[in-house]
ZADO-1210 file (C-alpha; in nm, 4 decimals, padded with zeros to 6 digits):
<atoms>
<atom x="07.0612" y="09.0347" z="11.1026" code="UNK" pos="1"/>
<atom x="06.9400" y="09.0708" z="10.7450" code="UNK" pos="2"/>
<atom x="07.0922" y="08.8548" z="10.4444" code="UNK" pos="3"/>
<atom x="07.0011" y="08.6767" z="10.1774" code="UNK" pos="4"/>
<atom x="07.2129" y="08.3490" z="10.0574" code="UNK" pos="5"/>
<atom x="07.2348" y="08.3554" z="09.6421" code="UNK" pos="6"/>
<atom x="07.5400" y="08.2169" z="09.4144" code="UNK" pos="7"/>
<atom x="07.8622" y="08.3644" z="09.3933" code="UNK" pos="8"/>
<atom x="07.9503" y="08.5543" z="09.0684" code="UNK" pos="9"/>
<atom x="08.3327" y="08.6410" z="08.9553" code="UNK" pos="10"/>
<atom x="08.2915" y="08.9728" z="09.1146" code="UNK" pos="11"/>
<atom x="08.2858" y="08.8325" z="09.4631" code="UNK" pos="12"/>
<atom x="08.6162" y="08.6396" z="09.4601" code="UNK" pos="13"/>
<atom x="08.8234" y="08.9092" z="09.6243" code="UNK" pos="14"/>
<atom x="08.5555" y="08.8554" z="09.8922" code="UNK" pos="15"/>
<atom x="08.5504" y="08.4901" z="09.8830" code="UNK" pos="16"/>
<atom x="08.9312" y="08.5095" z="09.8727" code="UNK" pos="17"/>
<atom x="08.9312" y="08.7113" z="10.1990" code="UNK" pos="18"/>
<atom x="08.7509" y="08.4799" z="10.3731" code="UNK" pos="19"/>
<atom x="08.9488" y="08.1964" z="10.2752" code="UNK" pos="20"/>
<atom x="09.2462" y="08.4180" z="10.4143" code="UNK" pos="21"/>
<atom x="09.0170" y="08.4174" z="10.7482" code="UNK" pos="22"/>
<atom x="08.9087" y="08.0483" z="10.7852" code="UNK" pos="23"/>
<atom x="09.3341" y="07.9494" z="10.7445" code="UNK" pos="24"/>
<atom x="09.4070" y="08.2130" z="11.0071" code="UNK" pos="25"/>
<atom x="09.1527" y="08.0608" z="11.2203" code="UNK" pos="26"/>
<atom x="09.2650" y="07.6955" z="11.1326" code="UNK" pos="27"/>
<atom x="09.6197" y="07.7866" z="11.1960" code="UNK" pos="28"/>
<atom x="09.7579" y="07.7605" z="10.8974" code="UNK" pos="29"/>
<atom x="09.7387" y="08.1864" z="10.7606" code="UNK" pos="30"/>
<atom x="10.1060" y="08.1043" z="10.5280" code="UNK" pos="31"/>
<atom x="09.8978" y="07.7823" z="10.3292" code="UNK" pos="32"/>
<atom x="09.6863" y="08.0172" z="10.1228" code="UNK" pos="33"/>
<atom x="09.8246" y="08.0492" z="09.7648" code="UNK" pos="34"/>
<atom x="09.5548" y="08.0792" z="09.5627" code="UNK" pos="35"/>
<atom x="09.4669" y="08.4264" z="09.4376" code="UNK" pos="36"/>
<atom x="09.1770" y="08.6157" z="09.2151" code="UNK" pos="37"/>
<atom x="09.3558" y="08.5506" z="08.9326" code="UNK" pos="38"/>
<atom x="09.3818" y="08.1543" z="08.9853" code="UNK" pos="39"/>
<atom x="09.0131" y="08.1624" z="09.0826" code="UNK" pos="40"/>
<atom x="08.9357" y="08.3687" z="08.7561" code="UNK" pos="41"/>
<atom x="09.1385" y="08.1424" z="08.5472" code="UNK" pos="42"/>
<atom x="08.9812" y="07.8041" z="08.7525" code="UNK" pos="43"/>
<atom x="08.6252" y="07.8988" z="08.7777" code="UNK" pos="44"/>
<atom x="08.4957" y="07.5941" z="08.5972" code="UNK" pos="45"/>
<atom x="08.6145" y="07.3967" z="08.8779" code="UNK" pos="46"/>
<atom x="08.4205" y="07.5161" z="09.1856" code="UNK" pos="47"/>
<atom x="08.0892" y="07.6641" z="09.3005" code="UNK" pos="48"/>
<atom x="07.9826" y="07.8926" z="09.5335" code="UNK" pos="49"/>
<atom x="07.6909" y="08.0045" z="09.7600" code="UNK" pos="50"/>
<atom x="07.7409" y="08.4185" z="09.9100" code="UNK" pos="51"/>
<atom x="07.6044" y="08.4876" z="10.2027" code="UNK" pos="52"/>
<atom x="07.5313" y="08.8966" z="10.2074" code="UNK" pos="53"/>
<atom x="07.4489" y="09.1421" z="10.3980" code="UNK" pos="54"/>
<atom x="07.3129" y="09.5083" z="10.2793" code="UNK" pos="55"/>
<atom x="07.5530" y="09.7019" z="10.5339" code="UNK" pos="56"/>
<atom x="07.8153" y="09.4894" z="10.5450" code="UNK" pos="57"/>
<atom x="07.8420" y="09.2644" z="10.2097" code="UNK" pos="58"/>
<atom x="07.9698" y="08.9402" z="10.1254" code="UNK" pos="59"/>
<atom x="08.0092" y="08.7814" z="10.5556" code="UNK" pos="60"/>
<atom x="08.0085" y="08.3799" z="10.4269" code="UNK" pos="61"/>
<atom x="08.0285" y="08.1469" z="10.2166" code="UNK" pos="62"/>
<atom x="08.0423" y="07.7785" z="10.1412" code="UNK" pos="63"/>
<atom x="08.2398" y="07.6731" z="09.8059" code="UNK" pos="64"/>
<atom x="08.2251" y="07.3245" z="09.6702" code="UNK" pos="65"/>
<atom x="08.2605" y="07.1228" z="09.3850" code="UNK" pos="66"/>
<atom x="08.0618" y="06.8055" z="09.1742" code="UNK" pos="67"/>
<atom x="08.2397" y="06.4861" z="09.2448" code="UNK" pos="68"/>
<atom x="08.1934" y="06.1209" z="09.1486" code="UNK" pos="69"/>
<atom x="08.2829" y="05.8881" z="09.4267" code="UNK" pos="70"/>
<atom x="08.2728" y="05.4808" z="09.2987" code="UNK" pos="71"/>
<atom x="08.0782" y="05.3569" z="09.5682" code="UNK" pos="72"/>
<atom x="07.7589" y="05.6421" z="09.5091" code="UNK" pos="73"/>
<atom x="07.8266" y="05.8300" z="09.2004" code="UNK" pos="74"/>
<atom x="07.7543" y="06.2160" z="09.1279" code="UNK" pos="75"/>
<atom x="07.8011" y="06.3762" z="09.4717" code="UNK" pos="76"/>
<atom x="07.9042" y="06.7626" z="09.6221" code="UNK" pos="77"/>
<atom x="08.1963" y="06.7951" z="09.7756" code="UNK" pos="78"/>
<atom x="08.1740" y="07.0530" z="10.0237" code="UNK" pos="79"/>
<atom x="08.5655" y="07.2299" z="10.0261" code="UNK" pos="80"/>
<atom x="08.4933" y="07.4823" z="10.2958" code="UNK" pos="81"/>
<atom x="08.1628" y="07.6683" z="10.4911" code="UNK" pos="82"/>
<atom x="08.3001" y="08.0330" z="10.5966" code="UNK" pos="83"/>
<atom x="08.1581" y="08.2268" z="10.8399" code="UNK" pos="84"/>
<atom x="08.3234" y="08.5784" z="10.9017" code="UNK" pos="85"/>
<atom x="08.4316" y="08.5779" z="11.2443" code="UNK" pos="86"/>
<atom x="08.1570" y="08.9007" z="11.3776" code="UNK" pos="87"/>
<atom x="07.9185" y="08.7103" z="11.2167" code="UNK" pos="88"/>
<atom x="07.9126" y="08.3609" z="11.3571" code="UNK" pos="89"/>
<atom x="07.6081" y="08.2574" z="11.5563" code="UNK" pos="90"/>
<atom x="07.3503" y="08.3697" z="11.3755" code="UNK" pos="91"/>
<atom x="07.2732" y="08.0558" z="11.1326" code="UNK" pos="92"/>
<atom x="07.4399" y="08.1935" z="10.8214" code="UNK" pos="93"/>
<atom x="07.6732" y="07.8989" z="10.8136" code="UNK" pos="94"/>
<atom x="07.3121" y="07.6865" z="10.8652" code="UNK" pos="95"/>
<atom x="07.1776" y="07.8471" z="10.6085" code="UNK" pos="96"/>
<atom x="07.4251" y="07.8038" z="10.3655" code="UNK" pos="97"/>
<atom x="07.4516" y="07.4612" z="10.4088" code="UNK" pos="98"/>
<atom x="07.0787" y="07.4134" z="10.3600" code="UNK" pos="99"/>
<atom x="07.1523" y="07.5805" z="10.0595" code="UNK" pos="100"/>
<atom x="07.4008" y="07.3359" z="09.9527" code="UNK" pos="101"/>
<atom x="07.1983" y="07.1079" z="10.0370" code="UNK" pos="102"/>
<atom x="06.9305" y="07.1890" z="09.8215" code="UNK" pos="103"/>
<atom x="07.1808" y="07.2040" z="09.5239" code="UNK" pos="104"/>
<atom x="07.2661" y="06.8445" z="09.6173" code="UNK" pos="105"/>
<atom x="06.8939" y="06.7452" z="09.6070" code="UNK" pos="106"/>
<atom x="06.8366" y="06.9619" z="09.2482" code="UNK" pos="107"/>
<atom x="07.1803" y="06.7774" z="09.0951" code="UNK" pos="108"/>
<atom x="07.0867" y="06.4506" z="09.1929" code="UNK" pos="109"/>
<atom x="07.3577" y="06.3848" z="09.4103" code="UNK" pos="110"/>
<atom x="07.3822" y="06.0491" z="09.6185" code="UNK" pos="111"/>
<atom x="07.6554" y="06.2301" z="09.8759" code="UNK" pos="112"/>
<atom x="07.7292" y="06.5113" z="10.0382" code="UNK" pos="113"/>
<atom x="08.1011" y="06.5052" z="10.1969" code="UNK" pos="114"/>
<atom x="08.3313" y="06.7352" z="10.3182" code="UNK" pos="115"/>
<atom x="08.5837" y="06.7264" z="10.6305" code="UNK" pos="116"/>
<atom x="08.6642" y="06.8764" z="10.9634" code="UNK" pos="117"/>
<atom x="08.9671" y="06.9414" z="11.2060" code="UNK" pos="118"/>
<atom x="08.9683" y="06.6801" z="11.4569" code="UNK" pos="119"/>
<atom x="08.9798" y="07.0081" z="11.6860" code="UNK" pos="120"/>
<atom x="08.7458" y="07.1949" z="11.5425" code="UNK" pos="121"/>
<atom x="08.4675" y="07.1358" z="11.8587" code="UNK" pos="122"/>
<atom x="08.2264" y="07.4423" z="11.7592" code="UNK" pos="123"/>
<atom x="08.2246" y="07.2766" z="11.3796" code="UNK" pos="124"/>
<atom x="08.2109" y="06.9098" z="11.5081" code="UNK" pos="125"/>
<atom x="07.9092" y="07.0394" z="11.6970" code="UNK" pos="126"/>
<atom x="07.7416" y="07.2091" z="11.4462" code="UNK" pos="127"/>
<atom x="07.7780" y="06.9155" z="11.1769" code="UNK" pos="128"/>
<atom x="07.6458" y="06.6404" z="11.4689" code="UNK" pos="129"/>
<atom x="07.3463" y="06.8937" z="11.5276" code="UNK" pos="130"/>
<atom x="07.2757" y="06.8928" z="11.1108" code="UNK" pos="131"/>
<atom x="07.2790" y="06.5018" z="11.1373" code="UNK" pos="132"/>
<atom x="07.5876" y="06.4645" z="10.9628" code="UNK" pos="133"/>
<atom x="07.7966" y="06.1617" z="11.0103" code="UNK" pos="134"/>
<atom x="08.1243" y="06.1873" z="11.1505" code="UNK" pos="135"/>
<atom x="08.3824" y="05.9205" z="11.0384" code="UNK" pos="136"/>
<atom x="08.6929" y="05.8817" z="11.2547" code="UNK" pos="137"/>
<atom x="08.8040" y="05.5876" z="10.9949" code="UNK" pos="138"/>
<atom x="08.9377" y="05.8088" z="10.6905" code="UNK" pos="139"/>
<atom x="09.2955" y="05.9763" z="10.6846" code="UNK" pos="140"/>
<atom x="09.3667" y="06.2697" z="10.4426" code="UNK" pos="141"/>
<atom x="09.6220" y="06.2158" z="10.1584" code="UNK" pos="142"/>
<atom x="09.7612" y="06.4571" z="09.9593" code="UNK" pos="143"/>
<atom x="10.0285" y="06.5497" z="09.7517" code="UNK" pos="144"/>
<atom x="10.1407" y="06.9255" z="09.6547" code="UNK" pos="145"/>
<atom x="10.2471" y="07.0789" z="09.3620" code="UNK" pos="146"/>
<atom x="10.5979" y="07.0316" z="09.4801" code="UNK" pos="147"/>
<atom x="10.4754" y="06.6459" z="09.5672" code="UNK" pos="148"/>
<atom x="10.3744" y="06.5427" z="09.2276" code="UNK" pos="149"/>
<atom x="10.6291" y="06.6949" z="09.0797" code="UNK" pos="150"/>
<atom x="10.8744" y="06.5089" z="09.3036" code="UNK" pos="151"/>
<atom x="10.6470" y="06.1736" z="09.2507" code="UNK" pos="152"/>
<atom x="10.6507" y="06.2303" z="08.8806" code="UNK" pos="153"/>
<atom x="11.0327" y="06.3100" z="08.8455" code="UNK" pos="154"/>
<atom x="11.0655" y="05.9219" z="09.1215" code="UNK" pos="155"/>
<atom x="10.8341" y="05.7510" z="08.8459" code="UNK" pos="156"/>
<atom x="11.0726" y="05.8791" z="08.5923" code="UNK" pos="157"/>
<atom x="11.4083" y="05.6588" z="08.7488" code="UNK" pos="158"/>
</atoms>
């Protein structure tokens, strides 16, 4: 299959968005998607992203992340999400955009790449062993909504 990876401009977020829409359908989870074009327009400073394209069939991955500074390494990528649309898997898009990101990491002068993966995810978990990637079992997500902080704010507040 022919495509060529290159950066993501504004006009490819309703793209970008759809696969997002995908990967949360495929992760189980198609009701946790709340961001929209708009949001993205209006947030753009915040993330990057690599397309990948195809002549017939347009925008069929992605991989959107984001500079971070983590106090052990410093300036790393944070890698929010590779996307592969589902007709398209298996044909090294999703390694290809990674090497991509990779390379960014290497231009920026980043000490880290990190991202995470579903603890189910097998065909991912594969794919990131085969790339070399280290796979820590030690870390546990933590987050808080918009409804969280709000309620941890309003708690702070008694």
């Amino acid at each position: 299959m022919n495509y060529t990876i290159r950066r993501a401009t504004e006009e490819d977020f309703p793209s970008i968005l759809a696969l997002i829409k995908e990967l949360a359908e495929y992760e189980r989870s198609p009701d946790a998607v709340t961001n929209t074009v708009v949001q993205m327009h209006r947030e753009k400073e915040h993330f990057r992203c690599f397309v990948a394209e195809s002549p017939e069939r347009g925008i069929i991955g992605m991989a959107l992340y984001f500079f971070a500074y983590f106090t052990w390494v410093g300036k790393s990528i944070y890698l929010e999400d590779i996307i592969v649309s589902r007709d398209y898997r298996g044909l090294k898009i999703g390694s290809a955009l990674m090497d991509r990101v990779m390379q960014e990491a290497k231009e920026e002068g980043c000490k880290r790449v990190r991202w995470q993966v579903l603890d189910w995810n097998e065909t991912a978990i594969s794919f990131y062993r085969k790339c070399g990637a280290e796979i820590s079992r030690d870390w546990l997500n933590c987050t808080f909504d918009e409804q969280g902080i709000a309620m941890y704010l309003s708690a702070e507040q008694k």
